[in-house]
C-alpha positions in Angstrom: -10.2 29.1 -42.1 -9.4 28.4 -45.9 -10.2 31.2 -47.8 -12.7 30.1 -50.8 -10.9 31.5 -53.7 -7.9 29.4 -52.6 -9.8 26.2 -52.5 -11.5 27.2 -56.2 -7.5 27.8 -57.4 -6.4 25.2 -56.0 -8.8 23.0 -55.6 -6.7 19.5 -55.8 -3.7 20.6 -53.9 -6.2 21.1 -51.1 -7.8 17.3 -51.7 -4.4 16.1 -51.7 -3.6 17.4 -48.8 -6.9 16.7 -47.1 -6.1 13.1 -47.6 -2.7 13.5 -45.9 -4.7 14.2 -43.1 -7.2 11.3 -43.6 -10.0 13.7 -43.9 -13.2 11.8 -44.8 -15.6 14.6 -45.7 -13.4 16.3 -48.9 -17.1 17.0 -50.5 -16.9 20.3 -48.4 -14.6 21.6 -50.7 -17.0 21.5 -53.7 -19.7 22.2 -51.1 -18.4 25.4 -50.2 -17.6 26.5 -53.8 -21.1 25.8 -55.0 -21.7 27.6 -51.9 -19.9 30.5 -52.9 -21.4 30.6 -56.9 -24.7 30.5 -55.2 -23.6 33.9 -53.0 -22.3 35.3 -55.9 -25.2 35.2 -58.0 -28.0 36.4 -55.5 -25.2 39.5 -54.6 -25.3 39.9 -58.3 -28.6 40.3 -58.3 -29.2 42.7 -55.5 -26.7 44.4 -57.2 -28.7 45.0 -60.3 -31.9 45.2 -58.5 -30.3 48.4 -56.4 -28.9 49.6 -59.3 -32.3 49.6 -61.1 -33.6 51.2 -58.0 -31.4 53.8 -58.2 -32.2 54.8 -62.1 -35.7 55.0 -61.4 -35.5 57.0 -58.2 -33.4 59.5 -60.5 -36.1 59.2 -63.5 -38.6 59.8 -60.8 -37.2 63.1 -60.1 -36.9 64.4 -63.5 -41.4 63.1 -64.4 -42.0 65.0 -61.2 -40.0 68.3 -62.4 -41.5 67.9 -65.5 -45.1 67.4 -64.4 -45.8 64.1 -65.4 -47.2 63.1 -62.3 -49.1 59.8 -63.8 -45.8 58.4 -64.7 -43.5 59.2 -61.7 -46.4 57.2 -59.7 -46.0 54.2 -62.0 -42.5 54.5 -61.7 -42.8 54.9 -57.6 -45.2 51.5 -57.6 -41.8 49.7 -59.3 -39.6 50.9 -57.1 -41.9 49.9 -54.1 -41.8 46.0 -56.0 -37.6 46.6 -56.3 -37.7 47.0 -52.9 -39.8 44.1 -51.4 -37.8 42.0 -53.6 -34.4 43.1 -52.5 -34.9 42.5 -48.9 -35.9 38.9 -49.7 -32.6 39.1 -51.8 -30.7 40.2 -49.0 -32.2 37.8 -46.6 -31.1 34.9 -49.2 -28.0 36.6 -49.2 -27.5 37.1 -45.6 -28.4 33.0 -45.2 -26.2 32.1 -48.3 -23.0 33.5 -46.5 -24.1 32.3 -43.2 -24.3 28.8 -45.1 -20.6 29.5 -46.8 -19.1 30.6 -43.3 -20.1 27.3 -41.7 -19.2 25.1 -44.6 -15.7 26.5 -44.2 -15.2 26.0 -40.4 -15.7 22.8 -41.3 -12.6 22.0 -43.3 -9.0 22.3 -41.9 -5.9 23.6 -42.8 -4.1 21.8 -46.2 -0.9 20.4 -44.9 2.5 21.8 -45.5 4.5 19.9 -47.9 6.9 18.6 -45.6 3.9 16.5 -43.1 3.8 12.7 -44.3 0.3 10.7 -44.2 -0.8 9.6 -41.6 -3.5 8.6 -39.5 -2.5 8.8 -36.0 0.1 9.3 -33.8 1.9 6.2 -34.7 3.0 7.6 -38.4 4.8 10.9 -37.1 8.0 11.2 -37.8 11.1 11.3 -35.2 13.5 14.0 -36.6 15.9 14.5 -33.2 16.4 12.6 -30.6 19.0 13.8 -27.6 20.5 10.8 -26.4 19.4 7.2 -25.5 17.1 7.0 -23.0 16.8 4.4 -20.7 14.8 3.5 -16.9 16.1 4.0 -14.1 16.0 0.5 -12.9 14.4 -0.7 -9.5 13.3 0.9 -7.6 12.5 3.9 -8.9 9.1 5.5 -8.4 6.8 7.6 -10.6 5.8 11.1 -9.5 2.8 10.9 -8.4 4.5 9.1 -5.1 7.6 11.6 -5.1 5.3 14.4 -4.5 3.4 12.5 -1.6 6.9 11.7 -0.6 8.1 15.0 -0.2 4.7 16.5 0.0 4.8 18.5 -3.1 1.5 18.1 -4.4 -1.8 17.3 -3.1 -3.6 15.4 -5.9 -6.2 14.0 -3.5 -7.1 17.4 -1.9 -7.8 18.9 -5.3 -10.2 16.7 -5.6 -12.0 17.6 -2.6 -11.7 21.4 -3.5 -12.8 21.0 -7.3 -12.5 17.2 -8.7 -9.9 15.2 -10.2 -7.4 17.1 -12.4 -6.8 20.5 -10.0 -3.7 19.4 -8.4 -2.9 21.8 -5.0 1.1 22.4 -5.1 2.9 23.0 -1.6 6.1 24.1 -0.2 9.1 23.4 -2.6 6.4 21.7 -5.1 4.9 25.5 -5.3 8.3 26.7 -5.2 9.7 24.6 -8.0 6.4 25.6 -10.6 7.4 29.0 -9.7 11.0 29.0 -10.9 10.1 27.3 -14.2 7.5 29.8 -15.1 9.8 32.7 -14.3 12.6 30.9 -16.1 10.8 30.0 -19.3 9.6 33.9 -19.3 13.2 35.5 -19.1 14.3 32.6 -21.4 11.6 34.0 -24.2 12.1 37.6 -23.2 16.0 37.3 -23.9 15.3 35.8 -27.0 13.3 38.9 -28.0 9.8 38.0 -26.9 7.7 40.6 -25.2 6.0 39.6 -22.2 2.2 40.2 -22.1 -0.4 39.3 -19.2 -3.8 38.3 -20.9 -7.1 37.6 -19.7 -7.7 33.9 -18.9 -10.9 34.4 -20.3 -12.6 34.9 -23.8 -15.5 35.5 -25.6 -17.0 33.4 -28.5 -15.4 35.4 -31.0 -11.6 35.3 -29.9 -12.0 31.2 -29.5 -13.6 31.3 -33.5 -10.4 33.7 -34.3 -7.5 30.8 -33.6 -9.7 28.1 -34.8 -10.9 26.8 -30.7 -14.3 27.0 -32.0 -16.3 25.1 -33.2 -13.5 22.2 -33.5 -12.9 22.1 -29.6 -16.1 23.8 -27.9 -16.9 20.6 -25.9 -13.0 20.8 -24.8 -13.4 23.9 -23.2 -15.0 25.3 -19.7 -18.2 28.0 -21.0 -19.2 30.3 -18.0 -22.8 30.2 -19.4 -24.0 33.6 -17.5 -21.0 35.7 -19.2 -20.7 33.8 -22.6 -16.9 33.4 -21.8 -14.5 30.7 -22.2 -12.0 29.8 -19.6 -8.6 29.7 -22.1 -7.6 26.4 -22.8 -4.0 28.3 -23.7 -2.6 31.7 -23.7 -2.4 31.8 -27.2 -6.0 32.6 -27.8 -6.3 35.6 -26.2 -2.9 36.8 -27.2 -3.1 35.9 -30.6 -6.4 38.0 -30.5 -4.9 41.0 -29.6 -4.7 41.4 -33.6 -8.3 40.7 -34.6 -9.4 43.2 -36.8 -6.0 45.2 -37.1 -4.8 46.4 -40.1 -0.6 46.0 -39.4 1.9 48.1 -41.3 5.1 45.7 -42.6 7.7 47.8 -40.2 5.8 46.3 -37.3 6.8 42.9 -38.0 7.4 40.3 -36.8 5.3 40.4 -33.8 6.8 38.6 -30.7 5.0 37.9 -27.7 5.3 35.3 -25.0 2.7 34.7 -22.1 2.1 32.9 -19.1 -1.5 31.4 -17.8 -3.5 29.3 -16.2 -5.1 27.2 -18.8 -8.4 25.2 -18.6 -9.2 22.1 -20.6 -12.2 19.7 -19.9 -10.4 16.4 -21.6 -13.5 14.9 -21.5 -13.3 11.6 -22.0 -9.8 10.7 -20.9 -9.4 7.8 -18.4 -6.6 5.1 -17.2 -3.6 5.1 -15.8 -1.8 7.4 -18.7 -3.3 10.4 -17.4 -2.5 9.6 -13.9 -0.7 12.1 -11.6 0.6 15.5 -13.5 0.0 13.8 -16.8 -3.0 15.3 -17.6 -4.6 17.7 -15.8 -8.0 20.4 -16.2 -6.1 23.1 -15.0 -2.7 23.7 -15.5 0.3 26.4 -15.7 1.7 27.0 -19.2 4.2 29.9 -21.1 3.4 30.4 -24.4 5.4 31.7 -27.5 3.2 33.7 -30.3 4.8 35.2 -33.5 3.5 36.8 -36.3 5.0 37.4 -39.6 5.4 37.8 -42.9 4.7 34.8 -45.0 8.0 34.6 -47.0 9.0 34.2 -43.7 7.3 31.9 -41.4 8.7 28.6 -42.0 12.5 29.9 -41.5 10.5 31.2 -38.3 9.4 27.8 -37.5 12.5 26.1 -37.4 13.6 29.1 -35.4 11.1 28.0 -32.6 12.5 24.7 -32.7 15.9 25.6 -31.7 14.5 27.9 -29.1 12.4 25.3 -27.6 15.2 22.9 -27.8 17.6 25.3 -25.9 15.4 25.8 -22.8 15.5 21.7 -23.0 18.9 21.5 -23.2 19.4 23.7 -20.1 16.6 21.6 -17.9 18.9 18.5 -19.0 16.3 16.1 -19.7 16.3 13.6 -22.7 13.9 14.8 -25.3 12.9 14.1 -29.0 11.6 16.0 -31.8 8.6 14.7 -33.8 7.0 16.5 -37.2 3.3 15.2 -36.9 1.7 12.9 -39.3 -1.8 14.9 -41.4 -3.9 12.7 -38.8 -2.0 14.0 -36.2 -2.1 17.6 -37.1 -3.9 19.8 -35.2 -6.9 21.4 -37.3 -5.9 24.7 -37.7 -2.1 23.6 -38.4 -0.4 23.4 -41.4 2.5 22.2 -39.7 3.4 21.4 -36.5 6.6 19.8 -34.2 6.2 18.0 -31.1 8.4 17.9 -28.2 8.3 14.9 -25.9 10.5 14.0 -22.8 11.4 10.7 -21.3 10.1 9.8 -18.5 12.2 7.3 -17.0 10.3 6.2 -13.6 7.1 5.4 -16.3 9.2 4.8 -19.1 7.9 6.2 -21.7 7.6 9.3 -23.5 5.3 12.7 -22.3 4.2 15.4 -24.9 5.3 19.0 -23.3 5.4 21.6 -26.1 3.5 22.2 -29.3 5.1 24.5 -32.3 3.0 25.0 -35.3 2.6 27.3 -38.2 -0.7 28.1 -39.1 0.3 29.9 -42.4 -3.1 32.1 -42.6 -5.3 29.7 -41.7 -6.3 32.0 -38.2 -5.2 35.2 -40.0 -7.9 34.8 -42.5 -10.6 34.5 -39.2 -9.1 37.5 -37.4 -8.9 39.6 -40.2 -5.5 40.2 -39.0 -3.3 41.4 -42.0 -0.5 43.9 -43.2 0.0 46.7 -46.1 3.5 46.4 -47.7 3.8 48.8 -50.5 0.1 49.5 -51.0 -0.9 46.0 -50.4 -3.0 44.3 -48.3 -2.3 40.9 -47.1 -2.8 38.0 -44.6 0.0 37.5 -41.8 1.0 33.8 -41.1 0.7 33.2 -36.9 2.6 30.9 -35.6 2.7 29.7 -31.6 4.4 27.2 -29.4 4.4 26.2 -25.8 8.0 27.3 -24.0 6.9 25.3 -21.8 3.7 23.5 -20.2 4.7 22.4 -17.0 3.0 19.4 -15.5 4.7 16.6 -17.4 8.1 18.8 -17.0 7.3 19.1 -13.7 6.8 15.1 -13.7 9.9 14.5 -15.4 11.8 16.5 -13.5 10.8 14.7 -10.2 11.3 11.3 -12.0 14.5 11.8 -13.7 16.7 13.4 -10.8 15.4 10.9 -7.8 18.6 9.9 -6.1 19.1 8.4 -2.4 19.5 12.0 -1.1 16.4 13.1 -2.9 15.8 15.1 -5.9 18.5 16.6 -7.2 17.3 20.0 -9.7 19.1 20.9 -12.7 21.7 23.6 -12.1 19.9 26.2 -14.2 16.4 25.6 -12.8 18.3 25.1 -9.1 19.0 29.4 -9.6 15.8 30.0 -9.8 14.3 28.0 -7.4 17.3 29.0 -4.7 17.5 25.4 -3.7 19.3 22.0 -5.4 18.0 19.5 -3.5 14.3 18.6 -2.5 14.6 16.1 1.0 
């Protein structure tokens, strides 16, 4: 969430970059800072209305001492009027910064300097691309029939269990998701991360925290009984390990890396591009979450790249980079890289990690800041995904096929304690 005092200071660096992001409804900005005027003056007049109070309770005493009895009752009958009238202030009040709250969930995060217009996926920008990709030629097949094949995954009896999108994973398919989860783990803890194991759950405040709510509520599972959300990525409830907490600048930067089951609806997504392991409702991901110091943050961010990059390198598939378009950009980002590898039995590119800065944009909801010399101020949070594994998984499968059978990546072979799947 924008804080309002930003948007007032720099209220056309905010349009400008609104319109980067083809953002139709840039009236919110003045919305919410005649929002904010209108707070100000009813808190300014509680404020004097209290303080009034006050004086007369105090003049009160000093009739009553001195016996004048008449006027200390006249004096009580004002207060009594003060009082009605600041509660109705303080309901105004109450519904004034309701009103300001919701005006600013509406408007997302101003673009970093570096993201290009755009209005779609089409205008992002390639940055790095490994090496030239290219099919497999005839006869290959997608991998959605190398796991029937080799009877790796079950899409058909996940349907039966729960519906379209819960894969069932057996034998060296099971095996294989395994390795890479316990790979990407060690691969983030050497790099400094530490591990945490957070609920797959949340409540309605954690998914308003990171910026989930209200953007993506109809993207997300509710377990209506509870008021929880099943996590649609480990980054919410691991970034809100830091709601409400007051950091001191020794304890950054904050590392931590996760692995969960996540849970996304994808309502409305249809057709053969979300066939197979492409996109799924439930599906197994590692996550990367850092928080730091906002001098800092976009070194940090290029950081992440390389990082993600490295664990690419050692699964030896083709990959490129992309720095999202503003239409691209995720609401709560100020900046984010893509990562998408080739899959050469489908031919075409898959999207299997996210790394964004969020600059304070979820600090400013979580409350979540630091005190560096006496002051106090807002963290930048910053998160990627090292790695989500279906569409790995799928171009792994797809890009190693050979006559023998699929033949792993020597790394990812380690783990797995096999080479070849037959």
């Amino acid at each position: 969430m924008l804080q309002v005092n930003f948007l007032r200071e720099n209220k056309e660096r905010v349009l400008e970059g609104l319109k980067k992001r083809s953002f139709k409804e840039l009236d919110l900005v003045d919305a919410a800072i005649n929002a904010d005027d209108e707070r100000k003056k009813l808190q300014f007049e509680l404020d004097s209305q209290l303080s009034e109070m006050n004086k007369i309770s105090k003049e009160i005493g000093i009739l009553m001492k001195d016996g004048k009895k008449e006027e200390a009752e006249a004096a009580k009958s004002k207060t009594s009027q003060y009082k009605d009238s600041s509660k109705e202030l303080q309901t105004q009040l109450n519904e004034a910064e309701t009103n300001l709250i919701n005006i600013l969930y509406q408007i997302p995060n101003v673009p970093y300097e570096k993201v290009v217009a755009g209005v779609s996926a089409d205008d992002n920008e390639i940055i790095y691309e490994s090496t030239t990709v290219e099919g497999l030629g005839e006869g290959a097949i997608p991998h959605w029939e190398l796991a029937k094949k080799y009877n790796l995954i079950d899409f058909e009896l996940g349907v039966k269990i729960a519906g379209a999108g819960f894969p069932v994973y057996f034998g060296k398919g099971a095996r294989l998701q395994r390795a890479l989860v316990q790979y990407f783990l060690d691969k983030n803890v050497d790099a400094g991360y530490l591990e945490v194991n957070p609920p797959h759950v949340v409540n309605e405040a954690s998914g308003y925290g990171t910026g989930q709510l209200p953007d993506k509520e109809g993207q997300m599972y509710y377990v209506n009984e509870d008021k929880l959300f099943l996590i649609p990525t480990a980054e919410v409830p691991v970034t809100n390990l830091y709601r409400d907490v007051l950091l001191d600048e020794k304890d950054l930067p904050i590392k931590n890396t996760a692995f969960s089951q996540c849970y996304r609806r994808e309502a409305g997504s249809y057709g053969a591009h979300v066939r197979g392991l492409n996109r799924l409702h439930q599906f197994e991901k590692v996550e990367i979450v850092r928080l730091e110091k906002p001098e800092n943050s976009y070194t940090v961010l290029e950081e992440m790249v390389e990082h993600i990059k490295s664990i690419l390198e050692d699964l030896e598939l083709p990959y490129r980079i992309l720095r999202l378009c503003g239409g691209d950009t995720g609401f709560a980002s100020a900046m984010t890289y893509d990562f998408e590898v080739w899959s050469a039995a489908q031919e075409k590119w898959l999207e299997v990690s996210s790394v964004s800065n969020f600059e304070t944009f979820q600090a400013t909801r979580l409350k979540c800041r630091y005190k560096s010399e006496g002051k106090t101020q807002l963290v930048h949070t910053l998160n990627g995904s090292a790695m989500a594994l279906p569409r790995i998984m799928a171009a792994l499968l797809e890009n190693n096929q050979t006559e023998e059978g699929i033949r792993l990546p020597k790394k990812i072979a380690e783990y797995a304690r096999f080479e070849l799947i037959n």
